[in-house]
C-alpha positions, 0 to 999 in steps of 0.5 A: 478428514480433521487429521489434516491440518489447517494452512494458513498461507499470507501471500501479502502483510506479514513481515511487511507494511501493505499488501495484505492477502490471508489464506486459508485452506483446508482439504480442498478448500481455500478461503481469502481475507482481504486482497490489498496493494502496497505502495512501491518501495524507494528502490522501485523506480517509476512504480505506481503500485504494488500487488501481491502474488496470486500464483498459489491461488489461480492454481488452485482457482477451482478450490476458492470459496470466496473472498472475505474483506475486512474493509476498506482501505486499500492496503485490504481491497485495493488489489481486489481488481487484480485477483477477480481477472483470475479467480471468478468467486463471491466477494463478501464485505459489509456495506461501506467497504462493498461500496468502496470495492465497487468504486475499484471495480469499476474504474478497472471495468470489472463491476459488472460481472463481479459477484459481490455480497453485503454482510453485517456483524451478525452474518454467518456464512458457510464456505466450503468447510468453513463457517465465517462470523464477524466481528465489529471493530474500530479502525480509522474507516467506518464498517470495519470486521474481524472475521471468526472462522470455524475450520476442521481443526478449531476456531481461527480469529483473524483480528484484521487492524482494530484498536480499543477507542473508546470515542470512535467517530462514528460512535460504534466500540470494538465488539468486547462481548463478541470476543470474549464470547470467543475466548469462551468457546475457545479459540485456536489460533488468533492472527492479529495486526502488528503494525504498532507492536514497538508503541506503549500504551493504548493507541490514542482515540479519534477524538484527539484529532477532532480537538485537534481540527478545532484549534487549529480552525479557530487559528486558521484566518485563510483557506483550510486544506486537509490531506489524508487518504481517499478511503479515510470516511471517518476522516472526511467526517470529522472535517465536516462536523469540524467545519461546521462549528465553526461556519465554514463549507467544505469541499473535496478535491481528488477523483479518488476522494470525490468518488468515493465520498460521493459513494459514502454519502449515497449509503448515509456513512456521511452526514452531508448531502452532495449540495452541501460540497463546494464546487471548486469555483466556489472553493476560489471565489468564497471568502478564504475564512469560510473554506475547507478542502479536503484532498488526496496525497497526504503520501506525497503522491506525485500525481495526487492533488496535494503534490500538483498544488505544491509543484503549482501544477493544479489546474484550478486550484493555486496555494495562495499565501496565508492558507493552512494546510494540514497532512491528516496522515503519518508518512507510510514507511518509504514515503517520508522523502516524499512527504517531505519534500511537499512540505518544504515546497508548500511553506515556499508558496507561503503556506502554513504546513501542520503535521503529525510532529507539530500537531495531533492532526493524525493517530493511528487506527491500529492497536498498540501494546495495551490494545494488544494486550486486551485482544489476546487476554479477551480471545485467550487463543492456544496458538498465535501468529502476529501479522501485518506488520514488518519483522521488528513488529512481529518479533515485539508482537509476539513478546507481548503475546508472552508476557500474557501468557503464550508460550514461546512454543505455541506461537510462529514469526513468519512472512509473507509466502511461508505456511503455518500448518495448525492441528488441534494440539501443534503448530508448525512451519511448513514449506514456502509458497510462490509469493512476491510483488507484482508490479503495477507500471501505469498500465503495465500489470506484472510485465516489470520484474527485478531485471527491469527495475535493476536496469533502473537503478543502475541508470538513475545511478550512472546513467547510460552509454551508447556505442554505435558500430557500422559495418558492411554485413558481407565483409565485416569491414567498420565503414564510419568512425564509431559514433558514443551517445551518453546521458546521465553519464558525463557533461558532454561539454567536458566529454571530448577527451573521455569519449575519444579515449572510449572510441579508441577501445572500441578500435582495439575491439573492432581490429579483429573481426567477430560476428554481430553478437561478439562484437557487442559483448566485446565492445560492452566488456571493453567500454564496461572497465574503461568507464569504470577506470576512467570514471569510477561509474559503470554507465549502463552501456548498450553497443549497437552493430548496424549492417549497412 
């Protein structure tokens, strides 16, 4: 059976930012790391979020042994909901990172009937025809692994996101020994984060942001407001150790915040009890120079609690002139519009604003080029794949990989869908797999594709045009002078002469009688090159043939 090789398969975070899904299968047998969504793109109007294709998998549900979770963010568990209504297989994860799954589960009504199992850094796990270890390392969440994965073939390391800090805050360093215990036994393939390849240096440490949060306490007279992400618990930890030097009470603000640092508290990675958190009568009726909230929509989320306080929109909480807020996160790629704008709107309403450009309020939990570089000196791997990351940060990913020592020969850039097959002495690229987005719209899971969005587009751009025709159904005879509804197209009190040009094409159309369907293209075709010659627009144009 070692004659076959190993298939490694992202369906999710290779060549882009979130969404990140690993694959791998061996024989018939198929392992998952991680199960994450993604923030939707600019262009992906009126979409909440993002998940990752799963067709490779429910096809193959039977052969799933299980899915292992790195942690908790929801780049990693956040579609966890989404590939559990398909594939009825143990979920494993360390302590924080169940809790945080769990919190998920239950609002998608799921928890119930999930299998899901705790592990810790020292558990070995037997799947199948692989054997599973784990490694601590750090990352900006508390109870983050890697995994180690004994396969036919050799020891694959998924690295997961990690850097080296030497001062994390809840005080537990990345498993150096465990790792170059790994290099030791030698290790085949390593699949390592790239998300910041094109940053030189070691990423700075958490204790930046501690400093930080102390200056900026000492110079805040009013009300502190922190913004960064529900599942950031280290973050929330910081804030708290923070506030307390300096006599002021903290309170969290945001369903997602509030569950899931009621989550953290119940399983003692927070050092403050349910009591000790403000109220937010309290948060109103405190002196301003003794208040901390922490909240969501550091991503400039529409409906997150940071957005509704600029738009004034929050019903128990206003900015008041005089407070300080501060964004505790780095805009994700596409997001910056965004944030910028809650920016602008919060300094309107008198608000203090610091953010990562004016102040380490923020570092990254994700490796740079020295962390790198120890990740591949520590593991020494014969092959290696960078993930988690767009193209230009695989691409430099891999140089880095070179200048340790790689050869070119013995590493792979792919995305998202494509298959790396592994043997004991090659590499290769293989075929593509069905991979892609799955649209989350509100309620709606997976109903919105390309068409849809492309209809979006083109009417957020040149908006719409309706031609209303009707007709007697036995004679095909016009009974009323067409009617044409416009939006997003025209000023309608400027319209008069344009429509009556449109109405005086669809006369032209309608001399030759045609049935229902050929009128509708007809008109659509005639008012399409009339828009466009007129305007220089091409309105999306839906004709209406009534029988009346």
């Amino acid at each position: 059976m070692a004659d076959l090789p190993l298939r490694v398969i992202p369906l999710g975070g290779v060549g882009e930012i979130g969404k990140n899904l690993m694959v791998l299968e061996y024989d018939q047998d198929i392992l998952v790391i991680d199960a994450g969504l993604m923030f939707p793109e600019n262009d992906m109007l009126g979409i909440d979020l993002v998940y990752p294709d799963i067709t490779y998998l429910t096809g193959r549900a039977d052969h799933v042994q299980g899915i292992v979770l790195t942690h908790g963010h929801e780049d990693h568990i956040g579609a966890l909901s989404y590939l559990l209504k398909y594939l009825d297989v143990p979920v494993y994860a360390t302590p924080l990172t169940r809790g945080l799954a769990e919190v998920r589960l239950k609002e998608a009504g799921l928890l119930a009937d999930a299998e899901l199992h705790t592990i810790t850094p020292d558990d070995v796990l037997e799947l199948g025809c692989f054997k599973v270890e784990f490694f601590h390392v750090c990352h900006s969440i508390p109870d983050a692994v890697g995994v180690a994965v004994t396969t036919p073939v050799g020891l694959v390391v998924h690295a997961s996101d990690y850097k080296f800090d030497q001062y994390p805050v809840d005080g537990k360093l990345t498993d150096v020994a465990k790792l170059q215990a790994l290099g030791d036994r030698g290790v085949l393939l390593l699949l390592s984060d790239s998300t910041n390849a094109d940053t030189d240096g070691f990423t700075p440490s958490e204790q930046r942001v501690t400093e930080a949060l102390e200056r900026i306490m000492a110079d805040t007279p009013g009300r502190l407001i922190v913004a960064t992400f529900a599942s950031n618990i280290s973050r929330v930890q910081q804030v708290i150790q923070v506030a307390r030097g300096y006599g002021r009470q903290v309170g969290v603000v945001g369903r997602s915040m509030v569950n899931n640092v009621r989550m953290s508290i119940n399983l003692g990675y927070l050092d403050v009890s349910p009591e000790d958190l403000l109220t937010t009568s309290e948060m109103n009726g405190l002196p301003r120079d003794e208040v901390v909230i922490v909240c969501t929509g550091s991503q400039g989320e529409p409906t997150a609690v940071l957005a509704r306080l600029a738009g004034e929109e929050h019903p128990q909480l206003q900015i008041i002139p005089g407070d300080t807020v501060v964004l505790s996160a780095t805009p994700i790629p596409g997001n910056e519009e965004l944030v910028n704008k809650i920016i602008d709107d919060l300094f309107r309403l008198g608000a203090n604003v610091i953010y990562s450009d004016l102040s380490d309020v923020h570092v990254s939990g994700h490796g740079s080029r020295e962390d790198h570089k120890m990740m591949l000196s520590l593991v020494r791997p014969r092959f290696f794949v960078p993930m988690h990351g767009e193209y230009r940060h695989l691409i430099l990913h891999s140089r880095t990989a070179q200048s340790v020592g790689i050869p070119p020969e013995n590493m792979v850039i792919i995305e998202s869908g494509q298959v790396v097959e592994v043997t004991q002495h090659s590499i290769r690229v293989g075929e593509r797999v069905s991979e892609g987005h799955v649209l989350v719209d509100g309620l709606s899971v997976g109903d919105i594709g390309s068409a849809v969005l492309r209809d979006r587009q083109h009417l957020a751009r040149d908006g719409f045009l309706v031609a209303i025709v009707a007709r007697n159904p036995a004679t095909g005879e016009v009974v009323t002078d067409p009617e044409i509804l416009t939006r997003g197209f025209v000023y309608v009190a400027e319209s008069d002469d344009l429509l009556d040009g449109a109405k005086d094409r669809m006369w032209e159309v309608l001399k030759v009688p045609a049935s229902g369907s050929s009128i509708r293209n007809k008109i659509k075709d005639a008012l399409s090159q009339y828009c466009y010659a007129r305007t220089g627009r091409r309105p999306l144009i839906l004709p209406l043939v009534l029988d009346v």
